[in-house]
N, C-alpha and C positions, 0 to 999 in steps of 0.2 A: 672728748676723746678724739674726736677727727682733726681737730687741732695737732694735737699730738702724734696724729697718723699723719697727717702733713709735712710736720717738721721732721719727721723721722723718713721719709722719702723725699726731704732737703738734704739730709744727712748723706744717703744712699747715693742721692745724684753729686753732691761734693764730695767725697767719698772716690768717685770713678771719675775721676775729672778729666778722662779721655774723652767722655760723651757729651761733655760740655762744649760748647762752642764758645764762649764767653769763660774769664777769671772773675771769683770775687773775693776781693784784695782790702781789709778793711775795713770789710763793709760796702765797699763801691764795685760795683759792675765794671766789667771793660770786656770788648770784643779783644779775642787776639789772633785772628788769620787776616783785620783789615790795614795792617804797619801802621802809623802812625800817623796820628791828625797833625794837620799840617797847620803852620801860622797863619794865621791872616796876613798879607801885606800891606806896608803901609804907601799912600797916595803921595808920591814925590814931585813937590807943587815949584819944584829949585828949577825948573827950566822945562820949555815943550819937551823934550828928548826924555827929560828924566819923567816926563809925566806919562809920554807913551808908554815908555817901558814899566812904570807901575802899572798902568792900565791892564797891559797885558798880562802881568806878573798876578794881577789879578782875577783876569781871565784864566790864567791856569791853576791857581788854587781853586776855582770855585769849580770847574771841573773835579780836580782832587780832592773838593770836599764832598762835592754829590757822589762819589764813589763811594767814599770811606764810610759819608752816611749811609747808603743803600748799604753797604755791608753790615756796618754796625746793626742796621731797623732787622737786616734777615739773619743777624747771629741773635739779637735778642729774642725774635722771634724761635729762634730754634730752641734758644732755652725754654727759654716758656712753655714750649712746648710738649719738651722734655719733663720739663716739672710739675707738668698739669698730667702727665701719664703715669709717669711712676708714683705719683701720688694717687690716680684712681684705680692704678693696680695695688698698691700698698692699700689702699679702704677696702678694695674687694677682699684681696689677703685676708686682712681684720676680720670683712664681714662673714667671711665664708669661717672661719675660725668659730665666732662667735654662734653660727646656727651650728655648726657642729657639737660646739660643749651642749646646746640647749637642745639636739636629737638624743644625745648621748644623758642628758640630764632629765630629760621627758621616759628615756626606756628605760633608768634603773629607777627613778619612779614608782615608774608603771611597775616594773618586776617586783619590787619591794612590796606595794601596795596591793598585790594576790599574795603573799604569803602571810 
């Protein structure tokens, strides 16, 4: 049954896909407020000049990718987040649900069982 209450507040959070920080497309995850991962560059071995400027080329991806990373590790994190909540508000929901049928199943019981 919590299985079930799990996946039905996956639903809930896909469902409002404003409170998402992340798409899932597929089946696959992706961040989308971090634009786009960048290529790696390739090391230009054709002359000193073309090998500085790979160097560097590659000094500014690996900046751009330690961003995109940091964004991507704190958009998954927000999901997760998100779906770790509404899924233990969705089991409370459940739970509180369930002691009610079984107050309410305890008193006509009880009623029943004086007449």
């Amino acid at each position: 049954m919590k299985q079930r209450t799990f996946f039905l507040g996956l639903i809930i959070i896909m469902a409002s896909s404003d409170a998402m920080a992340g798409t899932i497309t597929n089946g696959a995850w992706a961040p989308t407020g971090c634009g786009t991962e960048t290529v790696a560059p390739v090391v230009d071995q054709s002359s000193f000049d073309a090998y500085n400027k790979s160097v560097k080329a590659i000094n500014e991806w690996q900046q751009k990718t330690n961003a995109y990373n940091t964004c991507l590790i704190n958009e998954a994190n927000a999901d997760n987040a998100l779906i770790v909540k509404t899924a233990q508000e969705e089991q409370r929901r459940f739970h509180a649900a369930i002691q009610k049928i079984q107050i309410d199943t305890d008193a006509a019981k009880a009623k029943l069982d004086r007449k």
